[in-house]
C-alpha positions in Angstrom: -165.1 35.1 -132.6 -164.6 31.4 -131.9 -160.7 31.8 -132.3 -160.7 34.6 -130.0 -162.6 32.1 -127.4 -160.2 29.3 -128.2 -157.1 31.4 -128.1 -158.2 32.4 -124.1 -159.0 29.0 -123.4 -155.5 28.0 -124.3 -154.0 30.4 -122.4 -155.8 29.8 -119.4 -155.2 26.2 -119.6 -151.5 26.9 -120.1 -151.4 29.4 -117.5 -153.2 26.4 -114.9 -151.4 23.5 -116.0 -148.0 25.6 -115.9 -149.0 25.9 -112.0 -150.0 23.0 -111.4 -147.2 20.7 -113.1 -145.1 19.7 -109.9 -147.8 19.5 -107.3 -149.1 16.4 -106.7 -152.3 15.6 -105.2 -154.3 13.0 -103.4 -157.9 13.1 -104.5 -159.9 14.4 -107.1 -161.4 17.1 -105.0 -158.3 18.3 -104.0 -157.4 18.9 -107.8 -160.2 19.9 -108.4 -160.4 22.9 -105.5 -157.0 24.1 -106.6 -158.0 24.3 -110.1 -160.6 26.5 -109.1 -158.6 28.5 -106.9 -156.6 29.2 -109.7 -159.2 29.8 -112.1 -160.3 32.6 -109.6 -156.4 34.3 -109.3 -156.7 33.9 -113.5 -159.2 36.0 -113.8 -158.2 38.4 -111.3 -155.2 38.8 -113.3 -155.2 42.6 -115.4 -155.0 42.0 -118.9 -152.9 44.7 -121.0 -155.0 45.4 -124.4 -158.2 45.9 -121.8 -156.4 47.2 -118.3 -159.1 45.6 -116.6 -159.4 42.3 -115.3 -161.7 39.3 -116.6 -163.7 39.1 -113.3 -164.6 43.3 -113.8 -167.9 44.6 -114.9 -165.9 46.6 -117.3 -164.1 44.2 -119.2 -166.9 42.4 -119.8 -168.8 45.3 -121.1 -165.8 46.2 -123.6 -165.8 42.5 -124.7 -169.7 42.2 -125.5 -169.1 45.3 -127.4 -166.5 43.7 -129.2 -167.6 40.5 -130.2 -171.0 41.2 -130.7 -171.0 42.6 -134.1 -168.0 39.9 -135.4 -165.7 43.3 -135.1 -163.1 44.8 -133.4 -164.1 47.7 -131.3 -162.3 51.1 -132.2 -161.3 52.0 -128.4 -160.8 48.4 -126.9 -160.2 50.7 -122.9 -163.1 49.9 -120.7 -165.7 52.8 -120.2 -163.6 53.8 -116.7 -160.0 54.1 -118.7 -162.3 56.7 -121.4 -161.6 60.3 -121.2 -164.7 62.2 -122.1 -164.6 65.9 -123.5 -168.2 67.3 -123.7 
């Protein structure tokens, strides 16, 4: 599970810096206030495996599932993308 957090971390801090490499800015704040705004448009971002976004109720449902026992869930889909047939 810790690879899986340091492999998102990496891509968010790619995906940031990437944006962020020809601005230039005057004061920490500044920095730091577009970082978050960033942060914010990250995680509003759909990811593909999940077809949900990181900010969602959903996803984060389908990712407790998933870590929680150390194993990959059978149907990574978020309860709203399952098709139920009772």
């Amino acid at each position: 599970m810790r690879a899986k957090v340091e492999v998102g971390v990496r891509i968010a801090q790619r995906w940031i810096l990437a944006r962020l490499r020809n601005q230039t800015f005057i004061s920490l704040d500044a920095l730091n206030d577009r970082i978050a705004d960033l942060l914010e448009e990250f995680s509003g971002r759909t990811m593909r495996v999940y077809r949900a976004t990181r900010a969602s109720p959903a996803a984060a449902a389908v990712l407790v599932r998933a870590e929680g026992d150390g194993e990959a869930a059978p149907d990574a889909r978020p309860p709203s993308a399952t098709i139920s047939l009772k």
